[in-house]
VEXNU-808455 format. One record per atom (N, C-alpha, C, CB): residue in one letter; atom name; x, z, y. Coordinates in pm, whole numbers, plus 50000, padded with zeros to 5 digits. Glycine has a CB too. Layout:
BEGIN
+------+------+-------+-------+-------+
| code | site |  east |    up | north |
+------+------+-------+-------+-------+
|    A |   CA |     X |     Z |     Y |
...
+------+------+-------+-------+-------+
END
This chain:
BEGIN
+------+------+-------+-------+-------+
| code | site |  east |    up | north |
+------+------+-------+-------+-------+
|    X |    N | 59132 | 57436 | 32097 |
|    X |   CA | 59169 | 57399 | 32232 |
|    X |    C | 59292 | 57307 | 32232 |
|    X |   CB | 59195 | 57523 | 32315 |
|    X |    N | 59385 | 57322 | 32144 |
|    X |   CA | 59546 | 57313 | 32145 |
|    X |    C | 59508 | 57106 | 32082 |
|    X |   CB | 59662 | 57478 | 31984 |
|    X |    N | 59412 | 57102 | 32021 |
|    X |   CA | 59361 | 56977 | 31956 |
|    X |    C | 59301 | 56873 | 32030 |
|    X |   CB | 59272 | 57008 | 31865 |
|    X |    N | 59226 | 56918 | 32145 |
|    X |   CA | 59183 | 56839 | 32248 |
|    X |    C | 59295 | 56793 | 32383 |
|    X |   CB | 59064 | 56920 | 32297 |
|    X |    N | 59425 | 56933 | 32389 |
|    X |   CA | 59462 | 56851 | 32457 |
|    X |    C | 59599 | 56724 | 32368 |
|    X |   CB | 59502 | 56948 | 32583 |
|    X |    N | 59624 | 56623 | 32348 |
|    X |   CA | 59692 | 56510 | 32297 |
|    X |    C | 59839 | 56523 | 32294 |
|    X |   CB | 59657 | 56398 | 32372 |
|    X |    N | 59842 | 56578 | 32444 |
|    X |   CA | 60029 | 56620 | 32465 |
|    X |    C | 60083 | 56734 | 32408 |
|    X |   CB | 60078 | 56650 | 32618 |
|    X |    N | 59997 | 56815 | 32358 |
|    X |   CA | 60035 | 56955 | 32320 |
|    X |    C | 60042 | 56888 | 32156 |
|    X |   CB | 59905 | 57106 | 32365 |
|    X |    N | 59980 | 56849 | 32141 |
|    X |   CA | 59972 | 56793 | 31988 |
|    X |    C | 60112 | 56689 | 31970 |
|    X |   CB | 59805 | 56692 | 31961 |
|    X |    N | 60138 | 56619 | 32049 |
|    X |   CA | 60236 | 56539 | 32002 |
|    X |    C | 60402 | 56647 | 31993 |
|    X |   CB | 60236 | 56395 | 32120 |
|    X |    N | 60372 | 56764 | 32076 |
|    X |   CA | 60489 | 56797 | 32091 |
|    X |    C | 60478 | 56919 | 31920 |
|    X |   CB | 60518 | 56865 | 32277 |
|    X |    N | 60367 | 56915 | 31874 |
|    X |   CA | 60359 | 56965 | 31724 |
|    X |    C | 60440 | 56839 | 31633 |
|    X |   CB | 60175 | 56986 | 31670 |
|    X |    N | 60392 | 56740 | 31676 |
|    X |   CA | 60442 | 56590 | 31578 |
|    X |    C | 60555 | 56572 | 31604 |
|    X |   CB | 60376 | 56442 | 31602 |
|    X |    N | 60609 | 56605 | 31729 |
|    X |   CA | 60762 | 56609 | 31733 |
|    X |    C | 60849 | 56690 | 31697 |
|    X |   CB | 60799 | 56603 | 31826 |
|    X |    N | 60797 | 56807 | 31646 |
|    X |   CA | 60844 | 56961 | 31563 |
|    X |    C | 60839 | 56869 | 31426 |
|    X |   CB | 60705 | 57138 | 31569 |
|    X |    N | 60742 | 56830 | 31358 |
|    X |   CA | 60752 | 56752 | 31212 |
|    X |    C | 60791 | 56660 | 31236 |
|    X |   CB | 60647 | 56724 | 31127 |
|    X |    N | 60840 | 56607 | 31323 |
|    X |   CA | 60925 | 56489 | 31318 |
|    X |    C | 61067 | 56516 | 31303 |
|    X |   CB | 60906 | 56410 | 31434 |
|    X |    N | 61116 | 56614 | 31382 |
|    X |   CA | 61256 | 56661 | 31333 |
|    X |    C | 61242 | 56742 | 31229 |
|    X |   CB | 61339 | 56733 | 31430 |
|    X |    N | 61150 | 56831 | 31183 |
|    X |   CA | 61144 | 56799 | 31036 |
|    X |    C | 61168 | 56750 | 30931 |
|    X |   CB | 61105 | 56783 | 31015 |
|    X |    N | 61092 | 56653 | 30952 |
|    X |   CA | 61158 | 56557 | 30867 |
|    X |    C | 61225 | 56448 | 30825 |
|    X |   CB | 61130 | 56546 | 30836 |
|    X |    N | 61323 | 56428 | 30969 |
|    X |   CA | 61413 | 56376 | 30985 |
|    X |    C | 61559 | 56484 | 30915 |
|    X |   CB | 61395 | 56339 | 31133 |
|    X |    N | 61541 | 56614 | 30980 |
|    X |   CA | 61679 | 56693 | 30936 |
|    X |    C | 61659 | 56761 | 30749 |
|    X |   CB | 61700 | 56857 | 31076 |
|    X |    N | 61509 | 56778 | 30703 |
|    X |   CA | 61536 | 56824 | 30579 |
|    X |    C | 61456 | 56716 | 30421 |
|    X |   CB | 61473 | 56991 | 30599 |
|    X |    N | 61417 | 56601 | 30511 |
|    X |   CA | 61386 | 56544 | 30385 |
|    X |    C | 61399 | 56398 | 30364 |
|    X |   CB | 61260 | 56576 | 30357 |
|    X |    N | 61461 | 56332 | 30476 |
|    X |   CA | 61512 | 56211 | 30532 |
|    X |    C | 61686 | 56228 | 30436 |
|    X |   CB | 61509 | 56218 | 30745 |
|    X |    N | 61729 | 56381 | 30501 |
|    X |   CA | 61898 | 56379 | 30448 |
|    X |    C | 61869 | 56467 | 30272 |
|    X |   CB | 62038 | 56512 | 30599 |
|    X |    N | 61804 | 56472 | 30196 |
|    X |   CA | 61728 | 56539 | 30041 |
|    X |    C | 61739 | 56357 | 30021 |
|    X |   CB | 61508 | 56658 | 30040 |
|    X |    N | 61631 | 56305 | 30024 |
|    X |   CA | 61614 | 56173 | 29982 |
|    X |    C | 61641 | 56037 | 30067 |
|    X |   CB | 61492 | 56173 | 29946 |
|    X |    N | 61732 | 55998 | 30011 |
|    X |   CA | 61792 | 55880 | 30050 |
|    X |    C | 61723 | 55752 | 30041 |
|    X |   CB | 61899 | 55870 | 29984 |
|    X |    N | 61625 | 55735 | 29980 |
|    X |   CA | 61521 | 55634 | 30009 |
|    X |    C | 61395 | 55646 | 30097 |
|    X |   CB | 61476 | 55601 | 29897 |
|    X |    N | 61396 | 55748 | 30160 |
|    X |   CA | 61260 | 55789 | 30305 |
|    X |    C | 61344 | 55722 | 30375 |
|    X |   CB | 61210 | 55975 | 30384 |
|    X |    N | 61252 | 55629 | 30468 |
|    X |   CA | 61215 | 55543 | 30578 |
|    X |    C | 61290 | 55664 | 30692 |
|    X |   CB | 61018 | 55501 | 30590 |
|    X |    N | 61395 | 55684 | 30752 |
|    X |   CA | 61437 | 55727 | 30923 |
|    X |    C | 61326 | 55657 | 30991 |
|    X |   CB | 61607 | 55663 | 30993 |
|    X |    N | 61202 | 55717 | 31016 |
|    X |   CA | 61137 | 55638 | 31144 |
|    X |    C | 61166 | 55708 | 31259 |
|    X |   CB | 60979 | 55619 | 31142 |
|    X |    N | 61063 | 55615 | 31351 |
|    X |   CA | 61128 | 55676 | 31501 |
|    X |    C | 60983 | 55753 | 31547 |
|    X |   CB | 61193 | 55525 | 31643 |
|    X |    N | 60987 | 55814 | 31669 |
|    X |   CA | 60880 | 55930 | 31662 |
|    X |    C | 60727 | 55842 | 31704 |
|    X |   CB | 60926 | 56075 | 31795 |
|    X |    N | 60741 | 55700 | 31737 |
|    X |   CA | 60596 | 55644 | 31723 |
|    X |    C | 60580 | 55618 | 31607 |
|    X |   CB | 60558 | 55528 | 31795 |
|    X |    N | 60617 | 55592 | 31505 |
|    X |   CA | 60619 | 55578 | 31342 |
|    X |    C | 60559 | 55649 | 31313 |
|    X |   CB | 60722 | 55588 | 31262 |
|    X |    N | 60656 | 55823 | 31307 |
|    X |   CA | 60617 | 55924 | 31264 |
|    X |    C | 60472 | 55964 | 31318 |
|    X |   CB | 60714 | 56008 | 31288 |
|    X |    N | 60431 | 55934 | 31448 |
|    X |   CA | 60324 | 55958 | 31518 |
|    X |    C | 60211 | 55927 | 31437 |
|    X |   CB | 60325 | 55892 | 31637 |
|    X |    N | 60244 | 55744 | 31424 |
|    X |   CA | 60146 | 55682 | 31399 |
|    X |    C | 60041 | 55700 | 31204 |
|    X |   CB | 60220 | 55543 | 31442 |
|    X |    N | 60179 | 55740 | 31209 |
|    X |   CA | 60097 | 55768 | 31047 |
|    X |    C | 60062 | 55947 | 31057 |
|    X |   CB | 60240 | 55726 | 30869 |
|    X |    N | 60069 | 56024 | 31132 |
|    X |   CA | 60027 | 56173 | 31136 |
|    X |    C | 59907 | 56136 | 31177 |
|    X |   CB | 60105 | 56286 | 31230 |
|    X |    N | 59865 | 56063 | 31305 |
|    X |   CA | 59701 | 56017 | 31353 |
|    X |    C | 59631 | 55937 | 31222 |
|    X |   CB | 59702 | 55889 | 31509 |
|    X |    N | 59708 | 55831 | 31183 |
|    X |   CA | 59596 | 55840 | 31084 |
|    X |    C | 59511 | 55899 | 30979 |
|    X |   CB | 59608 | 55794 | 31050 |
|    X |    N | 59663 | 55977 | 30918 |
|    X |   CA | 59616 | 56094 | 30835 |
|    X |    C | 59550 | 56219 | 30850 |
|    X |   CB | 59695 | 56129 | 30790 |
|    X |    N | 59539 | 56263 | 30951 |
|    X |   CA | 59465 | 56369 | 31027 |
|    X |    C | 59338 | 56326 | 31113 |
|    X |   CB | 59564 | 56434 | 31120 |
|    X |    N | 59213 | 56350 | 31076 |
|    X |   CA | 59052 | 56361 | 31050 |
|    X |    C | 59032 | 56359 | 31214 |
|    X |   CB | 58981 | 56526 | 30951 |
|    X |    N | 59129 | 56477 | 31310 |
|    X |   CA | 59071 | 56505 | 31422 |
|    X |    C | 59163 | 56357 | 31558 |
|    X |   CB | 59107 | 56708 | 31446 |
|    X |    N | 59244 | 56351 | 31464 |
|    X |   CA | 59316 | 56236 | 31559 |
|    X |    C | 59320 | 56079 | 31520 |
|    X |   CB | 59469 | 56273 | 31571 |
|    X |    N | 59279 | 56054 | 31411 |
|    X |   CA | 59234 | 55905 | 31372 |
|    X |    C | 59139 | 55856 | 31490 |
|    X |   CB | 59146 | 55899 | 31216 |
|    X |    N | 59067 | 55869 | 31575 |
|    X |   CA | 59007 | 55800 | 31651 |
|    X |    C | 59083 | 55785 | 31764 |
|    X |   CB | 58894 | 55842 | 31668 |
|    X |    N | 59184 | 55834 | 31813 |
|    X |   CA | 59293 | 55799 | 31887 |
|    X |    C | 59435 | 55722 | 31819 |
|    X |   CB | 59324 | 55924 | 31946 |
|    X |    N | 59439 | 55694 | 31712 |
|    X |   CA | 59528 | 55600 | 31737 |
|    X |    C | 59564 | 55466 | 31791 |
|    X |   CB | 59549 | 55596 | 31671 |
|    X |    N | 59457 | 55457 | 31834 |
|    X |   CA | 59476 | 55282 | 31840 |
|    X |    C | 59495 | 55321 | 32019 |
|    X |   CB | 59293 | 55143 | 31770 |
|    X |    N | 59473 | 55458 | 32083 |
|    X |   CA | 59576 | 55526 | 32221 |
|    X |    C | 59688 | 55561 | 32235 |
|    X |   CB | 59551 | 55629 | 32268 |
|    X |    N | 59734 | 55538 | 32123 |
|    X |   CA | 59889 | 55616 | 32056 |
|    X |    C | 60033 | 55579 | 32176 |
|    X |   CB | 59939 | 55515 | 31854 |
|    X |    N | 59994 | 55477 | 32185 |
|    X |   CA | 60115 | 55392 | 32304 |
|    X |    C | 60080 | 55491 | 32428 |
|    X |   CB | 60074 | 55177 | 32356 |
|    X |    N | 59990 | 55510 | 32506 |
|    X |   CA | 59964 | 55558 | 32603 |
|    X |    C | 59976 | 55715 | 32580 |
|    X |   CB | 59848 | 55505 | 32643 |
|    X |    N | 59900 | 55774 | 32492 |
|    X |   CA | 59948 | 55883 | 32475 |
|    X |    C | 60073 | 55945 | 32454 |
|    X |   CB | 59901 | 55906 | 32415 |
|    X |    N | 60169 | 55882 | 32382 |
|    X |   CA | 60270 | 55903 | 32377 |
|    X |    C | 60389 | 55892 | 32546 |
|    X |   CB | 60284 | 55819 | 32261 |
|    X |    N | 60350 | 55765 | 32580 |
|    X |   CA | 60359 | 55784 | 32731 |
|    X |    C | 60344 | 55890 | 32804 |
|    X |   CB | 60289 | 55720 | 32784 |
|    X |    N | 60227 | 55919 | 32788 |
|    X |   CA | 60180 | 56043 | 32885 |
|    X |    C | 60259 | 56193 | 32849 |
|    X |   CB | 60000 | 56066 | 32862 |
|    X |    N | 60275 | 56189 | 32728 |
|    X |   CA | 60401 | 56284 | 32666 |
|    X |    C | 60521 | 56335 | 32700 |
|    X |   CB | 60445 | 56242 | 32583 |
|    X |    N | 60625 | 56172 | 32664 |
|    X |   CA | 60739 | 56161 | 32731 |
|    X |    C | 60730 | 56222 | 32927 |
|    X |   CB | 60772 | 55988 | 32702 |
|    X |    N | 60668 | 56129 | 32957 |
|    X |   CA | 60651 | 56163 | 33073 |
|    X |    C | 60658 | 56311 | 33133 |
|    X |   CB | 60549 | 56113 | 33089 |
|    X |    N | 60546 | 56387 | 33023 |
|    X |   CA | 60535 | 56529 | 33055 |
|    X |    C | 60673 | 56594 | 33031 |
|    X |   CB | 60421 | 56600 | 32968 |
|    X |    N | 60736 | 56528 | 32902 |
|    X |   CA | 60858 | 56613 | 32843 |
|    X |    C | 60985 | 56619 | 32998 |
|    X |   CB | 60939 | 56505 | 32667 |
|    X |    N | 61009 | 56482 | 33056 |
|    X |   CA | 61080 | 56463 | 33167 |
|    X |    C | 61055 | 56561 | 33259 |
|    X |   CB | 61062 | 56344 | 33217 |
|    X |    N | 60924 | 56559 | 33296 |
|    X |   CA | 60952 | 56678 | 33433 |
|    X |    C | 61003 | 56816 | 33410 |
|    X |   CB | 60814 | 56716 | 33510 |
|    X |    N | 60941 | 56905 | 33220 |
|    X |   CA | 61001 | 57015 | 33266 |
|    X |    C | 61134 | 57046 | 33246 |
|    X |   CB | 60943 | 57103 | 33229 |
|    X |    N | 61177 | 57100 | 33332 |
|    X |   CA | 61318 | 57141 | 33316 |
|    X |    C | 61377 | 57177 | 33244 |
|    X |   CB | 61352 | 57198 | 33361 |
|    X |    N | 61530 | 57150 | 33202 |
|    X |   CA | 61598 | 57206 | 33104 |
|    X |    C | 61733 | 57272 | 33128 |
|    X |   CB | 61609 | 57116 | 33017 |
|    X |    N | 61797 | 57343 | 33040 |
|    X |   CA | 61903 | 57399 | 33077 |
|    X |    C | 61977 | 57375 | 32969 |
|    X |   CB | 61893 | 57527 | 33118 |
|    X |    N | 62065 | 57330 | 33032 |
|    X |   CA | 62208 | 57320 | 32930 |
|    X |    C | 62322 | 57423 | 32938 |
|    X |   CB | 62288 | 57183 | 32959 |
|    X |    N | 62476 | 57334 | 32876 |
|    X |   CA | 62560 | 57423 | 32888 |
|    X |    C | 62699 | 57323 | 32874 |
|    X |   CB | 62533 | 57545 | 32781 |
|    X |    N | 62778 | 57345 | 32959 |
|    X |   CA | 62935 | 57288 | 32956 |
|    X |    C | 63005 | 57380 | 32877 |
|    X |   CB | 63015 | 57277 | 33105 |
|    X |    N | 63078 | 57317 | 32778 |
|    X |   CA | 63145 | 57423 | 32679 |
|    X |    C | 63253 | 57307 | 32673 |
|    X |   CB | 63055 | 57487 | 32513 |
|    X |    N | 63365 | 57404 | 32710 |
|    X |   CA | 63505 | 57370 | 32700 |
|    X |    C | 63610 | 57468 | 32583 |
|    X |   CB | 63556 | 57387 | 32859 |
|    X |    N | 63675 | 57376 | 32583 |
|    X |   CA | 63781 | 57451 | 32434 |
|    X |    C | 63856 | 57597 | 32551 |
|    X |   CB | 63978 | 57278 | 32344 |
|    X |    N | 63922 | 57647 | 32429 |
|    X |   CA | 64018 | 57758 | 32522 |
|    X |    C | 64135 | 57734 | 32626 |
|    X |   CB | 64090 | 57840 | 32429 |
|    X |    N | 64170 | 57580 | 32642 |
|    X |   CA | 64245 | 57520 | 32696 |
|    X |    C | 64223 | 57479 | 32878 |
|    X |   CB | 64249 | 57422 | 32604 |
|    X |    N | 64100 | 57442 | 32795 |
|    X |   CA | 63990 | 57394 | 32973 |
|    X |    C | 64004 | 57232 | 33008 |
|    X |   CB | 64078 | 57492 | 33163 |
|    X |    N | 64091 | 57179 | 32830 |
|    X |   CA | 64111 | 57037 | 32835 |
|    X |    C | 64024 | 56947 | 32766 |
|    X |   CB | 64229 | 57010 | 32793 |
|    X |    N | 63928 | 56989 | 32696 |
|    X |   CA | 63815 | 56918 | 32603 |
|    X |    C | 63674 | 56986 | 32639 |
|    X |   CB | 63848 | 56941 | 32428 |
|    X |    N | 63606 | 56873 | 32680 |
|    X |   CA | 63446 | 56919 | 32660 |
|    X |    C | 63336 | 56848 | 32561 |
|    X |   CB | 63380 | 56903 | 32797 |
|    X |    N | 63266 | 56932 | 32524 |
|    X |   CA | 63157 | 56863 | 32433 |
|    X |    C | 63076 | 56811 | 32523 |
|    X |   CB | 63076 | 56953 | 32334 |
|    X |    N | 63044 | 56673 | 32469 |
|    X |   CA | 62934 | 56540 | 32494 |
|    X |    C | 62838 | 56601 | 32369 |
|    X |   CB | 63011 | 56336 | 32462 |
|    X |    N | 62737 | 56544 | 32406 |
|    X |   CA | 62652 | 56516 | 32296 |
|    X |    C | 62584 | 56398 | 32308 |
|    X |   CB | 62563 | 56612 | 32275 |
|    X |    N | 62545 | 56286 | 32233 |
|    X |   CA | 62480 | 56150 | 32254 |
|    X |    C | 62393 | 56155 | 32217 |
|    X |   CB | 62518 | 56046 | 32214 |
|    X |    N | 62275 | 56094 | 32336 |
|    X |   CA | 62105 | 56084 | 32329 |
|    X |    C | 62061 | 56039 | 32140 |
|    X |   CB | 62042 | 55918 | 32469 |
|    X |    N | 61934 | 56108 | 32138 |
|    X |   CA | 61883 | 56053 | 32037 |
|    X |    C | 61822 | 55941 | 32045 |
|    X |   CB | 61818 | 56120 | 31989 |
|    X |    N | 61745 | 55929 | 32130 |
|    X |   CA | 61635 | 55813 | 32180 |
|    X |    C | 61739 | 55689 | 32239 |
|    X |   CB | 61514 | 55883 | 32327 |
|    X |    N | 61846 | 55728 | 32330 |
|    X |   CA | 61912 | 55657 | 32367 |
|    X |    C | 62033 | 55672 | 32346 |
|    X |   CB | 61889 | 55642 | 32456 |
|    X |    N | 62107 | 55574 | 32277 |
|    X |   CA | 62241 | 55630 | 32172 |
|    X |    C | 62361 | 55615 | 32230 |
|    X |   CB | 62262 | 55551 | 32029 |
|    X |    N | 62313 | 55536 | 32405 |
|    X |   CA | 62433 | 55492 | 32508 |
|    X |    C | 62438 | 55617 | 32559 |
|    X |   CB | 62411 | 55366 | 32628 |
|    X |    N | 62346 | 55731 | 32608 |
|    X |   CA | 62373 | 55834 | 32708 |
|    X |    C | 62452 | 55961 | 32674 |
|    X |   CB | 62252 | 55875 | 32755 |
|    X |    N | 62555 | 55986 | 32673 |
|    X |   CA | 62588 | 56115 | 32650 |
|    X |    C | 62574 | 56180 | 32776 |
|    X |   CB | 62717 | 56130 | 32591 |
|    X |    N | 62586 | 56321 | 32744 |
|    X |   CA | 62600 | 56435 | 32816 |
|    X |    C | 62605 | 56594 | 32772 |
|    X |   CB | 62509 | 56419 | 32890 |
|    X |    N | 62609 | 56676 | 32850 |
|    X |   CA | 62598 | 56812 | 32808 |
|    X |    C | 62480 | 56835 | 32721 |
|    X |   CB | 62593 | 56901 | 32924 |
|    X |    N | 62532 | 56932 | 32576 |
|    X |   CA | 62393 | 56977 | 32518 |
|    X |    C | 62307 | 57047 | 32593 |
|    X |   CB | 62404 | 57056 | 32411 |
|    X |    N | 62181 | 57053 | 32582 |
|    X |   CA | 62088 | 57133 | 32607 |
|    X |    C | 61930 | 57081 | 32605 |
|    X |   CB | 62127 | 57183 | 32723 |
|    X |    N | 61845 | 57186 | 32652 |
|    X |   CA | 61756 | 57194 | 32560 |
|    X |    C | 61689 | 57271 | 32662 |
|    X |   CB | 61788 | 57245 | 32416 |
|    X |    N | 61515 | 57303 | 32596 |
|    X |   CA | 61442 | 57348 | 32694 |
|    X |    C | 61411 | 57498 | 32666 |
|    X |   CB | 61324 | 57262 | 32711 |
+------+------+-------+-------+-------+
END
């Protein structure tokens, strides 16, 4: 079921994408940092049930993001013991946006 629907699947490719961005990108220093249509694009080819969708990959991935935006998330303002420093954290996707960490 989880295979037919596309968005549920990408948000698997985005689990192995930080994958392997945090444990085998920083191990070997000659792997390619791609970005998550990269990573996408070579998981569809290599996988039997999603090779006939890659060449949807742009749109699907669209339809993704998209989904990821609406649901809600919760963060957190964390200040030192002072109440004079707060943590930023800066976008991955977009390296201009900071803001509060959080997560879904």
């Amino acid at each position: 079921e989880q295979r037919e629907d596309l968005v549920r699947v990408l948000f698997a490719v985005e689990l192995a994408h930080w994958f392997f961005i945090d444990f085998y990108c920083e191990d070997y220093n000659d792997l390619h940092v791609c970005n998550i249509k990269e990573f996408a694009q070579q998981i569809f080819l290599h996988c039997p049930f999603l090779r006939d969708y890659v060449h949807n990959l742009d749109i699907i991935l669209s339809r993704w993001r998209g989904y990821k935006l609406s649901v809600p998330t919760y963060g957190a303002v964390l200040l030192d013991p002072t109440y004079e420093h707060v943590l930023l954290v800066r976008g991955f996707y977009n390296r201009e946006s900071w803001g509060f960490p959080k997560g879904k």
